[in-house]
VODOSE-372216 format. One record per residue (C-alpha): x, y, z; residue in three letters. Coordinates in steps of 0.25 Angstrom, whole numbers, padded with zeros to 4 digits, always signed. Layout:
N
XYZAla/...
end
This chain:
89
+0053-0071+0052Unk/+0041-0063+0047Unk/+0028-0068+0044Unk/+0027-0063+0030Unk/+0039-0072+0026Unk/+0029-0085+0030Unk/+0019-0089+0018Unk/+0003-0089+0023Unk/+0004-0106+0018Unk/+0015-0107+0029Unk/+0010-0099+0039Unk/-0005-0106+0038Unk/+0003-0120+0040Unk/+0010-0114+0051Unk/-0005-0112+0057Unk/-0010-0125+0054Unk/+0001-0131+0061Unk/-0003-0124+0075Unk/-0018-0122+0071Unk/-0021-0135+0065Unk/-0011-0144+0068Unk/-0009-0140+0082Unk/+0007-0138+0085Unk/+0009-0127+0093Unk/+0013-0114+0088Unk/+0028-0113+0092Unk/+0031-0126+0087Unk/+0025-0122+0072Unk/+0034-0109+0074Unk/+0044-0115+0078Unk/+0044-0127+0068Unk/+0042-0118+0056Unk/+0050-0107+0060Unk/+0042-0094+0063Unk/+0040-0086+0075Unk/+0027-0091+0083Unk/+0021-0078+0085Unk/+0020-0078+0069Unk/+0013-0093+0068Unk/+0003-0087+0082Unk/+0002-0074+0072Unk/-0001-0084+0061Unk/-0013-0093+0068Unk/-0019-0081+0075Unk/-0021-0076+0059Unk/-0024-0090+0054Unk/-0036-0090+0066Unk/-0039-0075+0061Unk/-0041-0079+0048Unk/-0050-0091+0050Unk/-0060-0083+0058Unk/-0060-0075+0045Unk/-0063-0086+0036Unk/-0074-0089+0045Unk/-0079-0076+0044Unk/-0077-0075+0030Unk/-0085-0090+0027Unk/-0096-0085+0034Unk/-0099-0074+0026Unk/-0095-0080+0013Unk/-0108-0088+0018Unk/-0115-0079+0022Unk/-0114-0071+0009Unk/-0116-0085+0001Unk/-0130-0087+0007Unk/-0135-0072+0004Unk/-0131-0073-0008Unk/-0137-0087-0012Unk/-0150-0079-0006Unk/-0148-0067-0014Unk/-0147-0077-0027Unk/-0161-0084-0021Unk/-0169-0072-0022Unk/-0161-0068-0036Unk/-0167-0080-0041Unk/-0180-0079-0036Unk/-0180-0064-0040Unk/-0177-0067-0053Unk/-0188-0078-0056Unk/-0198-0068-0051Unk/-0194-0058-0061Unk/-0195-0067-0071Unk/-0209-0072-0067Unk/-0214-0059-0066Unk/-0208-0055-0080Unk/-0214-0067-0086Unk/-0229-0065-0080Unk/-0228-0050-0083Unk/-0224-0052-0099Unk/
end
């Protein structure tokens, strides 16, 4: 059978049940009926992708704290501009 015919929510349940629940990879396979070089293709991209996300997470914080920073100094750039237009008018 192919990969493409196999809907991402059953292939992530597939994965769960060897990465999360702990039954060995050819009893999965064999129990759901796929091939078990497709479900070891499938957890080797499901641990892929989490090192992604993790990668990704950091710099969504990353980019969160430079821009509560960058708002900071917008604040305090604005009230001096308009204490310096007050005392010059």
């Amino acid at each position: 059978m192919r990969d493409w015919r196999y809907t991402e929510q059953f292939k992530l349940e597939a994965v769960r049940q060897v990465t999360e629940r702990g039954f060995k990879t050819k009893e999965v396979s064999q129990r759901l009926g796929i091939s078990s070089k497709s479900l070891y293709l499938w957890v080797k991209q499901s641990k892929e992708g989490v090192s992604q996300g993790n990668t990704d997470r950091q710099e969504i914080a990353r980019l969160k704290n430079e821009l509560k920073r960058v708002q900071e100094e917008r604040d305090i750039l604005k009230k001096a501009a308009a204490y310096f237009a007050k005392a010059s008018g």
